[in-house]
LOSE-484555 format. One record per residue (C-alpha): residue in three letters; x, y, z. Coordinates in steps of 0.1 Angstrom, whole numbers, padded with zeros to 4 digits, always signed. Layout:
% residues N
ALAXYZ;...
% end
This chain:
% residues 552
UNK+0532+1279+0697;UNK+0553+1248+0703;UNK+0571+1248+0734;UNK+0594+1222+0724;UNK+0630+1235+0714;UNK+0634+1229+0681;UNK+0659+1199+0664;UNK+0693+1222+0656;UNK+0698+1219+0622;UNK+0731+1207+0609;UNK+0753+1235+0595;UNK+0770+1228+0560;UNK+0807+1214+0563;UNK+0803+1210+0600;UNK+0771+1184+0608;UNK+0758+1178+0637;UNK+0756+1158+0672;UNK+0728+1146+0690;UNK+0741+1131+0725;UNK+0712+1106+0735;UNK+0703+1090+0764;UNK+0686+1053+0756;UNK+0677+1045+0793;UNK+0681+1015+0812;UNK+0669+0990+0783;UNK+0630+0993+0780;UNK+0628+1009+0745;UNK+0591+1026+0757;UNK+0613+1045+0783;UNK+0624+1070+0754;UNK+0614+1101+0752;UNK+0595+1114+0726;UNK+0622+1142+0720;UNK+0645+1114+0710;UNK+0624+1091+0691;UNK+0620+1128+0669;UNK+0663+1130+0669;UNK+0661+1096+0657;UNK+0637+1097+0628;UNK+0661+1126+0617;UNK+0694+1110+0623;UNK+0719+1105+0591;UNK+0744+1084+0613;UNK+0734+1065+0646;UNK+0767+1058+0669;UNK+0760+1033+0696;UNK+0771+1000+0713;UNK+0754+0968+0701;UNK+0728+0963+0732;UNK+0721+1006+0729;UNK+0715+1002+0688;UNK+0688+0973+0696;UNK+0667+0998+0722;UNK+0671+1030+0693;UNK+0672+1017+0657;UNK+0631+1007+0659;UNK+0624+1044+0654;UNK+0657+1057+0627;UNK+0651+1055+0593;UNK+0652+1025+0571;UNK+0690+1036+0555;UNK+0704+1052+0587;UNK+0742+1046+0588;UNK+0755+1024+0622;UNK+0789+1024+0617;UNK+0808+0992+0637;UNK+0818+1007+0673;UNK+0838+0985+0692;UNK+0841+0989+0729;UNK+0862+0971+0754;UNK+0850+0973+0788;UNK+0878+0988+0817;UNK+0882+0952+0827;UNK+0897+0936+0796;UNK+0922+0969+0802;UNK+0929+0962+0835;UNK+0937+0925+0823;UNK+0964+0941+0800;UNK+0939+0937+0765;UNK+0941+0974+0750;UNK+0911+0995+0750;UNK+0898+1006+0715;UNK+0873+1036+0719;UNK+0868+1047+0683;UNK+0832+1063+0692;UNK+0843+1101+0690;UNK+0864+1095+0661;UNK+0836+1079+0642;UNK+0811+1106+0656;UNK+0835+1137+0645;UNK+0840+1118+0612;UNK+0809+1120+0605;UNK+0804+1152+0616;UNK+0829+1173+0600;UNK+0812+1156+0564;UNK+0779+1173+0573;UNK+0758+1146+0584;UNK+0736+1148+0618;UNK+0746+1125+0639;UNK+0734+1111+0669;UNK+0755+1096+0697;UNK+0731+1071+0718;UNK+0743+1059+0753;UNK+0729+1035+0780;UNK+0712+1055+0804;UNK+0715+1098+0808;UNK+0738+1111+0785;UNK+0751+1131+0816;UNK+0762+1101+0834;UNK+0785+1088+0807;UNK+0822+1100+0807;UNK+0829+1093+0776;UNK+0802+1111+0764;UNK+0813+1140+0781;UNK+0848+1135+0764;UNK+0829+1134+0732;UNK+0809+1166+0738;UNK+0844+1182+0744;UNK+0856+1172+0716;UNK+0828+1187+0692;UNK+0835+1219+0712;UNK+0869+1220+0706;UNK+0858+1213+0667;UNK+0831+1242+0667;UNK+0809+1212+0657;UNK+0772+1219+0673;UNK+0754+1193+0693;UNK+0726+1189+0718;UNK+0723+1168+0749;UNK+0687+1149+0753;UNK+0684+1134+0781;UNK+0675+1101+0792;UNK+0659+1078+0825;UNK+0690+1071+0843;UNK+0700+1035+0851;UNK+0705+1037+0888;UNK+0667+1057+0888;UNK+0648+1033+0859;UNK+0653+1001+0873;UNK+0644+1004+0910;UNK+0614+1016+0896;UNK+0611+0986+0873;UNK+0616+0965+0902;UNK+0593+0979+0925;UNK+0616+0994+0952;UNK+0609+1031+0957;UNK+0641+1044+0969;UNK+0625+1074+0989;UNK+0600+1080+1017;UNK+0575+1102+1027;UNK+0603+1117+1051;UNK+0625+1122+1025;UNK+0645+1093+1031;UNK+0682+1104+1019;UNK+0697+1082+0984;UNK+0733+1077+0980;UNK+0745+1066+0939;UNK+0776+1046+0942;UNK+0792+1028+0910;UNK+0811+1000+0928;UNK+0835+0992+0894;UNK+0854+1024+0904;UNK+0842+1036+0942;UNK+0868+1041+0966;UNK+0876+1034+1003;UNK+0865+1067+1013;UNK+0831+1064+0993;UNK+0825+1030+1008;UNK+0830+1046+1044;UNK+0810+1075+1036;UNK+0780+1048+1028;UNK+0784+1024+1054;UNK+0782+1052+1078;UNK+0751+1065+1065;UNK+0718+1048+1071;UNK+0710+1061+1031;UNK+0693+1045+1011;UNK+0726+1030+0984;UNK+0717+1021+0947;UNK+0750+1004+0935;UNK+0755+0996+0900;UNK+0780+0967+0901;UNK+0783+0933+0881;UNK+0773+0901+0892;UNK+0803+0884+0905;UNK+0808+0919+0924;UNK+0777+0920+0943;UNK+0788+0896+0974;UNK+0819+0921+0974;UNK+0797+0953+0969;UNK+0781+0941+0999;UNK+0807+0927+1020;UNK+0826+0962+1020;UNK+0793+0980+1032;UNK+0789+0957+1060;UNK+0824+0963+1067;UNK+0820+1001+1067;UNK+0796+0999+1094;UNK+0760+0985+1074;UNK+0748+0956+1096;UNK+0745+0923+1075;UNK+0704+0923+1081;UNK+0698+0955+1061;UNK+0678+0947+1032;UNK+0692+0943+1000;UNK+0676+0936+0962;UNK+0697+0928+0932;UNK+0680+0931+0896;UNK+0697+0920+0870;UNK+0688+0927+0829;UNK+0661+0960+0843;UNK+0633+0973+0822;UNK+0634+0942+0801;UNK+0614+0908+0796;UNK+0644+0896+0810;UNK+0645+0909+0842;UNK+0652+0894+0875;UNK+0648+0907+0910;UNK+0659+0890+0938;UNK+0653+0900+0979;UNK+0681+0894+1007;UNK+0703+0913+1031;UNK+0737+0924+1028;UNK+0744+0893+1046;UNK+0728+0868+1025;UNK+0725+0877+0989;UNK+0757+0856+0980;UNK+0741+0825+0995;UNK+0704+0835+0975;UNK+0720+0838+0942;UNK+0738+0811+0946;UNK+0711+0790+0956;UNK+0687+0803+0925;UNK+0718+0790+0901;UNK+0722+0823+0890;UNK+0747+0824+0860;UNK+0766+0856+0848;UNK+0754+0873+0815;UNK+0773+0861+0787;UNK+0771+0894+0767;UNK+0782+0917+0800;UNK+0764+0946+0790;UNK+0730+0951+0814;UNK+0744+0958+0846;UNK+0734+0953+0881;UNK+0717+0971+0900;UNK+0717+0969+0941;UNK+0695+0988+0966;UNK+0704+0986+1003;UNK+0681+1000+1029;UNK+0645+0994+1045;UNK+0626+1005+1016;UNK+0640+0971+0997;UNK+0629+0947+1022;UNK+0615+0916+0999;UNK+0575+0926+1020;UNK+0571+0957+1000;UNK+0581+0947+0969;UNK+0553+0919+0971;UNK+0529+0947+0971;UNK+0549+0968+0945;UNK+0566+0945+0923;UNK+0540+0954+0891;UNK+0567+0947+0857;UNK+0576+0913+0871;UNK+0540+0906+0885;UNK+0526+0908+0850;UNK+0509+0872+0839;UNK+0526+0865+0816;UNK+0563+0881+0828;UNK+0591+0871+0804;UNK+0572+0845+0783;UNK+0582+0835+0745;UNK+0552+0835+0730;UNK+0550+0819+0691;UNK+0530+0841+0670;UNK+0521+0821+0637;UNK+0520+0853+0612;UNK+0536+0884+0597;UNK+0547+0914+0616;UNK+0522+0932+0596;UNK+0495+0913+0602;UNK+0505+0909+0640;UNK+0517+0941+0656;UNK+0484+0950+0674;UNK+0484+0916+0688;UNK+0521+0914+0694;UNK+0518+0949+0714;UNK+0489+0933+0733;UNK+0515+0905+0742;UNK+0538+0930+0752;UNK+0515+0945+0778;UNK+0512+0914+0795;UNK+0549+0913+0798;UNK+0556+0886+0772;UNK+0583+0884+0742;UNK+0561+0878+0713;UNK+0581+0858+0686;UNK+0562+0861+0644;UNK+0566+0833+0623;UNK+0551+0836+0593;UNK+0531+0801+0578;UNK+0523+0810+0545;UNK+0532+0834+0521;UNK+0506+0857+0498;UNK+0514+0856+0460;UNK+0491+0874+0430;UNK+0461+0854+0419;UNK+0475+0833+0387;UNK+0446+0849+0368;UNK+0440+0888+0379;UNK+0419+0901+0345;UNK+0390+0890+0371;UNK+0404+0911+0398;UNK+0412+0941+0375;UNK+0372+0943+0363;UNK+0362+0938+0397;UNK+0384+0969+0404;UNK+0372+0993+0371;UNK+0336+0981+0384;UNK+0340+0994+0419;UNK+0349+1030+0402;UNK+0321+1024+0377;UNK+0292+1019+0404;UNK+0287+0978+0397;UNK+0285+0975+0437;UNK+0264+0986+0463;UNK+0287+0966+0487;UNK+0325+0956+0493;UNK+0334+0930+0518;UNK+0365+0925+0533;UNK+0376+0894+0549;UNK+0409+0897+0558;UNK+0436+0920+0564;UNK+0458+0908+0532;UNK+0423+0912+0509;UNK+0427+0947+0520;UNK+0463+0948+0511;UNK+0450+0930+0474;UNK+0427+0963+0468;UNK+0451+0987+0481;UNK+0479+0976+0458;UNK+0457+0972+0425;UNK+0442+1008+0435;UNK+0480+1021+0435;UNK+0488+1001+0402;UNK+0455+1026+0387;UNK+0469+1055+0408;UNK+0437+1055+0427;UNK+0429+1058+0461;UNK+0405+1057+0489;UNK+0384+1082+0472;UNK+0375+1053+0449;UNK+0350+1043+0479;UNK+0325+1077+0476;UNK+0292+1061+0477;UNK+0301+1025+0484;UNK+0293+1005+0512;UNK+0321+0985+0532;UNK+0320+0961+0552;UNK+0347+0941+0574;UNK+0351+0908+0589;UNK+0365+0918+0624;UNK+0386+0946+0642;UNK+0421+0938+0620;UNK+0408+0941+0590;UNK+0387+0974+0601;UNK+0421+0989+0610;UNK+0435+0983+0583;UNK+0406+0998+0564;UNK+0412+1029+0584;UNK+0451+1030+0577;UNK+0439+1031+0542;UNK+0415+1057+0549;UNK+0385+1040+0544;UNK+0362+1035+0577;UNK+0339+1005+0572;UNK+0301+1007+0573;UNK+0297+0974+0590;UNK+0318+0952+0615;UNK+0298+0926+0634;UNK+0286+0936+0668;UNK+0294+0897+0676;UNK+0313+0874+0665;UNK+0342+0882+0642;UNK+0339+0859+0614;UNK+0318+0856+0583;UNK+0290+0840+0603;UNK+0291+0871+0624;UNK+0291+0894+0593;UNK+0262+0874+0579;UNK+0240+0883+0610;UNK+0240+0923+0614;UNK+0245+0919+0569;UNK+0212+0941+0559;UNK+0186+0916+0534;UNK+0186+0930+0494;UNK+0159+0956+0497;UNK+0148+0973+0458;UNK+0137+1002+0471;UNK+0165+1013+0491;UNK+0189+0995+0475;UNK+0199+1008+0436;UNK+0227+0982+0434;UNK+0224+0948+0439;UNK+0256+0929+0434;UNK+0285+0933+0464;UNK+0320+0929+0456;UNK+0340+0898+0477;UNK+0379+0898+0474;UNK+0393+0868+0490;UNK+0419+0839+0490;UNK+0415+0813+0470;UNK+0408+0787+0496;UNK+0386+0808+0514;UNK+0350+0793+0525;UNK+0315+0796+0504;UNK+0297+0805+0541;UNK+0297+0842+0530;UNK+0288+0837+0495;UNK+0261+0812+0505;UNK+0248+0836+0529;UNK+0244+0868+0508;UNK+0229+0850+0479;UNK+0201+0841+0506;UNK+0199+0876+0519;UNK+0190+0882+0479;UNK+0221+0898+0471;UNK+0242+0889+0438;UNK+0276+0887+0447;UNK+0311+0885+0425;UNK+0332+0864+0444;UNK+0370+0874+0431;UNK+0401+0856+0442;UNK+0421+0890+0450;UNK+0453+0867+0466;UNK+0468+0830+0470;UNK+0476+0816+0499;UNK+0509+0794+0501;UNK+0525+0779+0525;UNK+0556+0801+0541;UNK+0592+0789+0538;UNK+0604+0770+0571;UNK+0617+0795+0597;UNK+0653+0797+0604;UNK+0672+0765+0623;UNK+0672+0782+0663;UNK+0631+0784+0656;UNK+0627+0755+0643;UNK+0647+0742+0669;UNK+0631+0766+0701;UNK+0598+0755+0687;UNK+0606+0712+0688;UNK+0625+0714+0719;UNK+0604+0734+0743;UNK+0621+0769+0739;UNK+0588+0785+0738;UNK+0562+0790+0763;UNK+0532+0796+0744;UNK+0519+0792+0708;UNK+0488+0814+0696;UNK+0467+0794+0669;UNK+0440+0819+0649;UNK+0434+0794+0621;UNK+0431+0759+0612;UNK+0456+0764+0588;UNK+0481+0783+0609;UNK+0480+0748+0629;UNK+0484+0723+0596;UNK+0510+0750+0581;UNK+0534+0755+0616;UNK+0533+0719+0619;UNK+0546+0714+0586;UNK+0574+0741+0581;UNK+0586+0738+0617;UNK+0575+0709+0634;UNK+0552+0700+0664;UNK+0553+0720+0691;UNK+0571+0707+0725;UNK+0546+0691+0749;UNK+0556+0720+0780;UNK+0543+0747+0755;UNK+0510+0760+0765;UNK+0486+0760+0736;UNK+0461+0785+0731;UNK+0433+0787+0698;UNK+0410+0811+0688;UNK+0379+0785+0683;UNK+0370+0751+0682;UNK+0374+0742+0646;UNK+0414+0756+0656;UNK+0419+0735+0687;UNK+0399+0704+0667;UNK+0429+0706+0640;UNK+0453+0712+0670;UNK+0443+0679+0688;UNK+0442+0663+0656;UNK+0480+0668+0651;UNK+0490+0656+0685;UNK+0486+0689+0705;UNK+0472+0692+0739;UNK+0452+0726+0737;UNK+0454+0748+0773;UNK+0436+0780+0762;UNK+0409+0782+0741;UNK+0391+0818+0729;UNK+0361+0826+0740;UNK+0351+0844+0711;UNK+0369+0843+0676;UNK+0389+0873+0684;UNK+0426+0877+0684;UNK+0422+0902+0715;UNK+0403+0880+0731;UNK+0425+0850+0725;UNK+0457+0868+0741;UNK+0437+0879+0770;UNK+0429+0844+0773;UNK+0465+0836+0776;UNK+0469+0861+0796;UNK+0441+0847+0825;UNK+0458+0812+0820;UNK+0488+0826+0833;UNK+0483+0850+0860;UNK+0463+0814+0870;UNK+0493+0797+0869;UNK+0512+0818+0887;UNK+0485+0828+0912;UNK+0483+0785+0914;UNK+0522+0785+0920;UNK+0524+0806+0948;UNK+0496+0792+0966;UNK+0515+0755+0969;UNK+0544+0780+0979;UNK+0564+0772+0947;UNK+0587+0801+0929;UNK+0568+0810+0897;UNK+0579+0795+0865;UNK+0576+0794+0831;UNK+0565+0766+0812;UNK+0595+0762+0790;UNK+0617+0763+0825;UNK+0594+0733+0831;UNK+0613+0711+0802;UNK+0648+0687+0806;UNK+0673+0711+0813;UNK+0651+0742+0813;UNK+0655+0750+0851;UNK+0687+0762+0855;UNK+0680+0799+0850;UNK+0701+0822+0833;UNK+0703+0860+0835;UNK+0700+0868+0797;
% end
């Protein structure tokens, strides 16, 4: 039995509403009862910075109809407010369609979300609440300030945009600990009005700005002297507005404690843009290793995979495999895998097609995508990935327990003749088949282009000679502050041969490997940093005019 409640469905005429909470910013902070409302969702109503945490996990044709919010500000400066979000939610209601209202935060927390639940009562129009981590609650966490004790130290919520004089007396008199969402030009006045309540100007005081995100920035003072900190790190208010500030006064934030407990920020490589040369397809294990290191991981694709110009040879290669010409298939690549898959759907065939064949891939990217496919390989090297490493755990042609002798290589046109070479000395025949071509990718658009010539990346992850000579050539050389990291040798050969100084180099021929790499070269940097008492950087801060830290 599933103890989950189940998704209400919508009822004919009348649709229905799904009031979500998106948390503080980190899309891995939603819950997995809303990443199921999502996948379901017919329209998705939700301010621009909420729609960039939720739409990774709606479907491809969802409807996001323009909502256009003015904050209480702009009202109070006489601009009108226009807060169209309930009518474009009941809209879409009353025509049948499930909807689903995402908010910052707990869905419980946003008035106008309660208006809008009100509003569907008043309609008959069903809806649900799922909750979400609450701003005030997320990004202490994020910023390693617990805001309780082990004797139960009481916690006091206090939205500064709208507390009054009585709420500010109420905390000032308490020795609570306060979590204060506020803006950033209001936090010297958040915290002048508790110190003139009755808080004394040494109580310790953290403001994070941009929480739960790569962007995020924490910063340790007292009520006392947080205007003259941020004014001193050149702190600069967030253009867009929307992330907002988050304060903690009390003992638990003193700046000792969150050395010890600071562990988003703390990872090595915290907030760095980090140039991935390929496809999002062929990247996102990588990119999510990135991720867990606390980096922004950027793809850029170098070259593009078109049909070979001939493919009668690939289509008898194909009918062969289904015939029993091979003993063996070998798959070099992830996109060589993509080649078979797509000729196999062409013939309406599909991993069945394998029974009785052996297969064999290059390294762990191309094994998963075997097993996305359904297929699980028979042999991946136990050492290096690469077709050397293939060649040494590859089995010698044996007649009397091998029927077949012949194995079946799909590749790219430019590939090397190591594996073919190597097989044909094992004693097997081999039918070496260009299954794709390799072309170079069109350039990226200008702001790469631009991010990668001028320094606006911290990091660049070479896996191929190629993805060197083709970045180079689309985009231009990277900026001398970027670190530069390559799989092997024959990469960071090619690298220093185009100008490039190369900081990381693999220590094995594996993509994992290579971003852990990266990953050691920069807890060492910053482990290097603090030591000479320096503020930790990154390396694109390190160029002309890169210092001057902003908050987005």
């Amino acid at each position: 039995m599933n103890p989950t409640a189940p998704i209400l469905p919508a009822i004919p005429g009348h649709g229905h509403v799904t009031f979500l909470g998106a948390g503080p910013g980190d899309p891995g902070l939603l819950t997995l009862r809303a990443v199921e409302a999502l996948a379901r969702a017919d329209v998705l109503v939700a301010e621009e910075h909420v729609l960039d945490v939720v739409r990774g996990h709606a479907r491809a044709n969802v409807s996001t109809p323009q909502l256009t919010v003015i904050d209480e500000a702009s009202t109070a400066a006489g601009i009108p407010a226009i807060r169209d979000a309930a009518n474009l939610v009941m809209e879409a209601a009353r025509s049948g369609r499930r909807v689903v209202r995402a908010v910052a935060g707990d869905p419980g927390l946003d008035g106008w979300a309660g208006d809008e639940m009100i509003a569907c009562s008043a309609e008959g129009i069903p809806f649900e609440v799922v909750p979400g981590v609450a701003t005030a609650v997320g990004v202490p966490a994020y910023a390693g300030v617990p805001l309780r004790d082990a004797q139960g130290t009481d916690v006091r919520f206090v939205d500064a945009r709208t507390a009054s004089d009585r709420c500010w007396s109420e905390v000032g008199a308490s020795d609570a600990t306060a979590v204060v969402t506020t803006t950033l030009d209001s936090v010297a006045a958040a915290a002048g009005e508790m110190v003139s309540a009755g808080r004394k100007p040494d109580t310790p005081m953290t403001v994070t700005v941009a929480g739960t995100t790569t962007r995020q920035r924490t910063w340790s003072a007292t009520l006392g002297t947080i205007a003259q900190v941020l004014k001193q790190a050149k702190v600069l208010p967030s253009p867009d507005g929307h992330q907002p500030v988050i304060a903690v006064v009390g003992e638990r934030s003193s700046a000792a404690q969150r050395d010890q407990l600071s562990w988003f920020e703390s990872k090595p490589l915290f907030g760095w843009r980090v140039l991935v040369p390929r496809t999002k397809e062929q990247s996102a294990s990588l990119s999510d290793q990135l991720r867990s290191y606390g980096a922004v991981p950027h793809e850029v694709p170098t070259i593009a995979v078109e049909p070979p110009r001939t493919p009668q040879q690939m289509e008898r290669a194909v009918k062969g495999l289904v015939t029993g010409r091979y003993e063996w298939i070998a798959f070099t690549s992830v996109n060589a895998v993509k080649a078979v898959r797509e000729k196999f759907e062409e013939y309406g065939l599909d991993a069945r097609a394998f029974a009785g064949i052996k297969v064999a891939a290059v390294g762990e990217q191309t094994a998963a995508s075997l097993v996305e496919f359904g297929v699980k390989p028979d042999l991946v090297p136990s050492g290096e990935q690469s077709a050397a490493g293939l060649l040494e755990d590859w089995p010698p042609y044996d007649p009397v327990f091998d029927p077949i002798d012949r194995v079946f290589l799909p590749r790219a046109d430019i590939a090397t003749e190591t594996l073919v070479a190597g097989l044909i000395e094992l004693g097997w025949e081999v039918d070496d088949v260009t299954a794709y071509r390799t072309v170079r990718a069109s350039p990226p658009p200008a702001d790469t282009r631009e991010a990668i010539k001028g320094g606006g990346f911290d990091a660049v992850l070479f896996t191929s000679s190629s993805t060197v000579r083709n970045l180079v050539g689309i985009a231009g050389k990277p900026h001398n502050v970027t670190v530069i990291a390559c799989i092997g040798p024959a990469t960071a050969k090619t690298a220093e041969e185009h100008g490039l100084r190369v900081d990381v180099l693999s220590p094995e021929p594996s993509v994992t490997k290579l971003a852990a790499a990266l990953a050691e070269f920069g807890a060492a940097r910053r482990d290097a940093a603090k030591e000479a008492g320096e503020t930790p950087c990154r390396p694109s801060e390190r160029r002309p005019g890169g210092r001057r830290r902003r908050t987005t």
